[in-house]
C-alpha positions as CSV (number, residue, x, y, z in Angstrom):
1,X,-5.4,-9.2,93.2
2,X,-2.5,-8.8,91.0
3,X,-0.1,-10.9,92.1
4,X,-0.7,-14.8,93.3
5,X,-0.4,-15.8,96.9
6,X,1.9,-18.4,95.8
7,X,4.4,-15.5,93.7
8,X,4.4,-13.4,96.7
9,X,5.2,-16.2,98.9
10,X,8.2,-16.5,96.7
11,X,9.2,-13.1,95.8
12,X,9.2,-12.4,99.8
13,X,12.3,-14.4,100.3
14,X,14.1,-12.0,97.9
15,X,13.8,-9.6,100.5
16,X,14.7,-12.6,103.1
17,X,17.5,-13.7,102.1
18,X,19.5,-10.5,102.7
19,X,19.1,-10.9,106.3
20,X,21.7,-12.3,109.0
21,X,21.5,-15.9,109.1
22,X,20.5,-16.1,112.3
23,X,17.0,-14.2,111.7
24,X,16.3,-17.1,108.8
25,X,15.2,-20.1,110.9
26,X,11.7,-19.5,110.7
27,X,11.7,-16.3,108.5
28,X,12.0,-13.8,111.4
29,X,12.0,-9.9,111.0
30,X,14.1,-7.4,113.1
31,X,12.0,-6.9,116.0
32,X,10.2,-10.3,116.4
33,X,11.7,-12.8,119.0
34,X,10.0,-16.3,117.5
35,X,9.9,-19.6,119.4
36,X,12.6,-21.6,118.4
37,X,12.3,-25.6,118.2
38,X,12.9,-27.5,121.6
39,X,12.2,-30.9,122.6
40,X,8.9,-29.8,124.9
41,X,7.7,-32.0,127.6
42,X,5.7,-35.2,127.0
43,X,2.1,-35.3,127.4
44,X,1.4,-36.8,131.5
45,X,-2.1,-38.6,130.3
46,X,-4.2,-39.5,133.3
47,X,-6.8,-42.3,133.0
48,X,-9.3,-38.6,132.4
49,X,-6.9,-37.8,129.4
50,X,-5.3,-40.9,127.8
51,X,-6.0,-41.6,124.3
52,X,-6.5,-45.7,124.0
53,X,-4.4,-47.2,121.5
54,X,-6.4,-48.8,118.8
55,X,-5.9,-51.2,115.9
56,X,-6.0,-49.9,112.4
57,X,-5.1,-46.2,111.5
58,X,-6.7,-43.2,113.1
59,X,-6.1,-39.4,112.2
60,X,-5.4,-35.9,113.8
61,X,-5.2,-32.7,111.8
62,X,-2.8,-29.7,112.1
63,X,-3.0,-26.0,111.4
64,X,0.4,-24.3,111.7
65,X,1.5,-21.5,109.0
66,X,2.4,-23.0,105.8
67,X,1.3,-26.6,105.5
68,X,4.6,-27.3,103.0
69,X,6.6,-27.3,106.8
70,X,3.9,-29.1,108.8
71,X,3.6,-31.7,106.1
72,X,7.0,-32.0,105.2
73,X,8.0,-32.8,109.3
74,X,5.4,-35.6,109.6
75,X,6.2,-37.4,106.2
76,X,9.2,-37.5,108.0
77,X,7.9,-39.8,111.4
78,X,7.8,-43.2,111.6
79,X,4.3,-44.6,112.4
80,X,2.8,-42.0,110.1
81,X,1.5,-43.6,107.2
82,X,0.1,-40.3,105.2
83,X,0.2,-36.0,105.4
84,X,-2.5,-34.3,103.3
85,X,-2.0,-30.8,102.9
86,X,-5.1,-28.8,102.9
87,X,-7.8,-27.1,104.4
88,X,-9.7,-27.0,107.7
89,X,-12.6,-24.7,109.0
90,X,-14.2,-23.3,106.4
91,X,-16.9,-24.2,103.7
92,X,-15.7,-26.7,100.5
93,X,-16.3,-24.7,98.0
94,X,-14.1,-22.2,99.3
95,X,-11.4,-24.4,99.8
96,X,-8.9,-23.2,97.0
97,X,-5.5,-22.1,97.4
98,X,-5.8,-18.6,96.3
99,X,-9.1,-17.8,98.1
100,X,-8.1,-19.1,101.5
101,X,-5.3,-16.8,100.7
102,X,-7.5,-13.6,101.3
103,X,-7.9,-15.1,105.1
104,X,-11.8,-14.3,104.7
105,X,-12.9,-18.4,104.3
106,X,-12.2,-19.2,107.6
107,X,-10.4,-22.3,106.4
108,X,-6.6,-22.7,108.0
109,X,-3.8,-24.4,106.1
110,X,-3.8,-27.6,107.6
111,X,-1.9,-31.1,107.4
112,X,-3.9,-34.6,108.2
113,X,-2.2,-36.9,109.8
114,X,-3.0,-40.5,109.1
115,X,-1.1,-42.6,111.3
116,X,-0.9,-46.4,113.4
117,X,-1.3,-46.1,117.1
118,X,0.0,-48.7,117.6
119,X,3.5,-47.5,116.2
120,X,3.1,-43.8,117.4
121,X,1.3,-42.1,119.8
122,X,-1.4,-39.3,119.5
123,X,0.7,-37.7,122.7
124,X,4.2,-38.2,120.6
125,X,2.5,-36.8,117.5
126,X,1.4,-33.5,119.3
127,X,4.6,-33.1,120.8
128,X,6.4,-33.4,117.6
129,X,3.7,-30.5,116.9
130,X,4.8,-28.4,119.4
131,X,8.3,-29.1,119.6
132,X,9.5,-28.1,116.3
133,X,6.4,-27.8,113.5
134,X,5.3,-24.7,114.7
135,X,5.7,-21.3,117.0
136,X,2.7,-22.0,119.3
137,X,2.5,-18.5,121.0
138,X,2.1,-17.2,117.2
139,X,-1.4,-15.3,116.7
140,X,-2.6,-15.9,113.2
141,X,1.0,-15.9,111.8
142,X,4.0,-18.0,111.7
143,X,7.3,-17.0,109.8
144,X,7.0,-14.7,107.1
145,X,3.4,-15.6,106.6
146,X,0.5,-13.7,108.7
147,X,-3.5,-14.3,108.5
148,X,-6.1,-16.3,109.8
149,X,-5.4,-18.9,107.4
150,X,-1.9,-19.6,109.6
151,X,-3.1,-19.6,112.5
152,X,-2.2,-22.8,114.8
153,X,-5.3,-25.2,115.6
154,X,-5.4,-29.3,116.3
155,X,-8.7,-30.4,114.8
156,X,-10.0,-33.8,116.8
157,X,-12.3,-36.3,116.0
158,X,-13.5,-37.5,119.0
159,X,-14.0,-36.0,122.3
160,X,-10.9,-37.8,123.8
161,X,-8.4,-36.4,121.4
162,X,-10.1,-33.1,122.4
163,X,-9.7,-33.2,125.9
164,X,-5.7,-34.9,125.5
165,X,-5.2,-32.2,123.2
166,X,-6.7,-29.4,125.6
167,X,-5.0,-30.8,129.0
168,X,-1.9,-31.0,127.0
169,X,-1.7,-27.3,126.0
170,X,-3.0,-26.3,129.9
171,X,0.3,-28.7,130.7
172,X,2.3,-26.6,128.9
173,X,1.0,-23.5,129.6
174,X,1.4,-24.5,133.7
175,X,5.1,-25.2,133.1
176,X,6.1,-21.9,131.2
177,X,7.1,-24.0,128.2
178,X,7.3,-20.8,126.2
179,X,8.0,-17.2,126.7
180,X,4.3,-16.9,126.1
181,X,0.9,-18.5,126.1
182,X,0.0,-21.1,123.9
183,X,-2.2,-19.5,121.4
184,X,-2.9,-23.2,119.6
185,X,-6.6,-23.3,119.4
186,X,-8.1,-27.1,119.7
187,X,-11.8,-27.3,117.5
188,X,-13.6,-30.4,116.2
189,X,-13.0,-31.6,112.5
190,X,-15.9,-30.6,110.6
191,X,-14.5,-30.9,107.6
192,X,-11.1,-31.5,105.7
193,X,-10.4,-30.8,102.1
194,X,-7.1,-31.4,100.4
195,X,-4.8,-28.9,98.7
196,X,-4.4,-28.5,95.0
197,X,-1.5,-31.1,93.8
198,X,1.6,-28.8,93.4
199,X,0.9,-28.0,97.0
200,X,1.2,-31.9,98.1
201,X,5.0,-33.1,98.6
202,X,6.2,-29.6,98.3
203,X,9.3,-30.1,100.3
204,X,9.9,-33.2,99.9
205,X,10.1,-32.2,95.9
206,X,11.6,-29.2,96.4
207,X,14.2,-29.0,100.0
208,X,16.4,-26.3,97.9
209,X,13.7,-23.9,97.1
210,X,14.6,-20.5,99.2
211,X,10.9,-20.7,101.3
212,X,11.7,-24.3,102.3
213,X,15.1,-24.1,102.5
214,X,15.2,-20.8,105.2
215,X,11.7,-21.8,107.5
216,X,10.9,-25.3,106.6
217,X,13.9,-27.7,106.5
218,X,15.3,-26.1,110.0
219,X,12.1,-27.8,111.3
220,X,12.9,-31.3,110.0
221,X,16.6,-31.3,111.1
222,X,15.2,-30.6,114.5
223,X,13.1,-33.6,114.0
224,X,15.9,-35.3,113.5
225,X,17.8,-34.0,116.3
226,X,15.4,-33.6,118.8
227,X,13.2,-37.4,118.1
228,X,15.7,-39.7,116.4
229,X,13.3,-43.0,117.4
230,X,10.9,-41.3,115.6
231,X,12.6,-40.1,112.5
232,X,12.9,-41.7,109.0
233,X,15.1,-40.3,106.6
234,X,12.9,-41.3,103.1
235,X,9.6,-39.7,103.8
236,X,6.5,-41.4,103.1
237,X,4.2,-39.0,100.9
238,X,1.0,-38.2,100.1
239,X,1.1,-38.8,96.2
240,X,3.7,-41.8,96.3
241,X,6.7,-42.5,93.7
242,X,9.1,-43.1,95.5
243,X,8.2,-42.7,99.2
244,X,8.8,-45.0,101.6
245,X,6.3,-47.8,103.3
């Protein structure tokens, strides 16, 4: 490998940026007609489905492309209390930035969510998910980036966020939410290991960088847009200095 995942994450905007404006929400190509953010149905929980509310915090993990954009949307919702970037599905010692870049691990860029139930919802927090971090109908791709290690999965703890999250995407799915089926894959957690440093905070330290700038901050002013009860404008992050509480 000659040339870091990271540089040719970068240098792949130079070729980007010379596109119509209206291709660059989410890094599209000529050709390729991507999902764009909409505020998606809630969750209908039956008594079969519904996650109880519990004291304390409890956590949900995210696979969807890049983990700077998933991240960077849920530091940005109020009842979350941390996003960890990092990786999901494969073995630990494979989880390193430049070898889950060969798609080979098995590991998918993923964000865990720590958040209080009691302030937000597992339902709202997947439909956040699916209304504007992600293309759901996306196969092992999302934007400009393509490989197993971007494909979309919700990893759950328990076998109530399993079935919530599975009757939720069959929900979906029966309403034609999307020009497509939902590809989002739903897998228990079997392990979660965070992403080197410079990856953590990523947009929030950098919102002008090209990559964020073109696919990832679209995705938090359609937060904004789309959920303002659920938006705060200072995100809380996951190495604090000056996040909020």
């Amino acid at each position: 490998m000659t040339m870091s995942s990271l540089s040719r994450k970068i240098l792949l905007l130079g070729a980007c940026a010379a596109l119509p404006a209206s291709l660059l929400l989410y890094g599209a190509v000529p050709g390729r007609a991507e999902e764009a953010p909409r505020l998606v149905p809630a969750f209908v929980q039956t008594n079969a489905t519904a996650v109880p509310a519990e004291n304390g915090s409890r956590t949900i993990t995210f696979s969807g492309g890049c983990f700077w954009g998933v991240q960077g949307v849920f530091e940005h919702v109020k009842g979350v209390r941390k996003a960890v970037a990092g990786y999901t599905g494969g073995q630990a010692d494979t989880a390193q930035y430049e070898t889950v870049s060969t798609g080979t691990t098995g590991h998918a860029e993923s964000v865990q969510v720590t958040y209080d139930p009691q302030a937000i919802s597992l339902a709202r927090l997947m439909q956040i998910y699916f209304s504007v971090a992600l293309d759901p109908t996306e196969v092992n791709e999302q934007g400009p980036d393509t490989g197993t290690q971007y494909r979309s999965e919700i990893w759950t703890s328990s076998p109530a966020e399993a079935q919530a999250a599975t009757a939720y995407i069959a929900q979906l799915d029966a309403t034609h939410t999307y020009g497509a089926r939902i590809a989002t894959r739903v897998d228990p957690l079997q392990g979660f290991y965070p992403a080197e440093t410079y990856h953590q905070d990523y947009l929030a330290h950098n919102p002008d960088a090209a990559y964020i700038a073109i696919n990832d901050m679209p995705k938090v002013e359609a937060l904004k847009r789309l959920f303002p009860q659920d938006y705060r404008a200072t995100p809380v992050l996951a190495l604090p200095s000056t996040g909020a509480t």
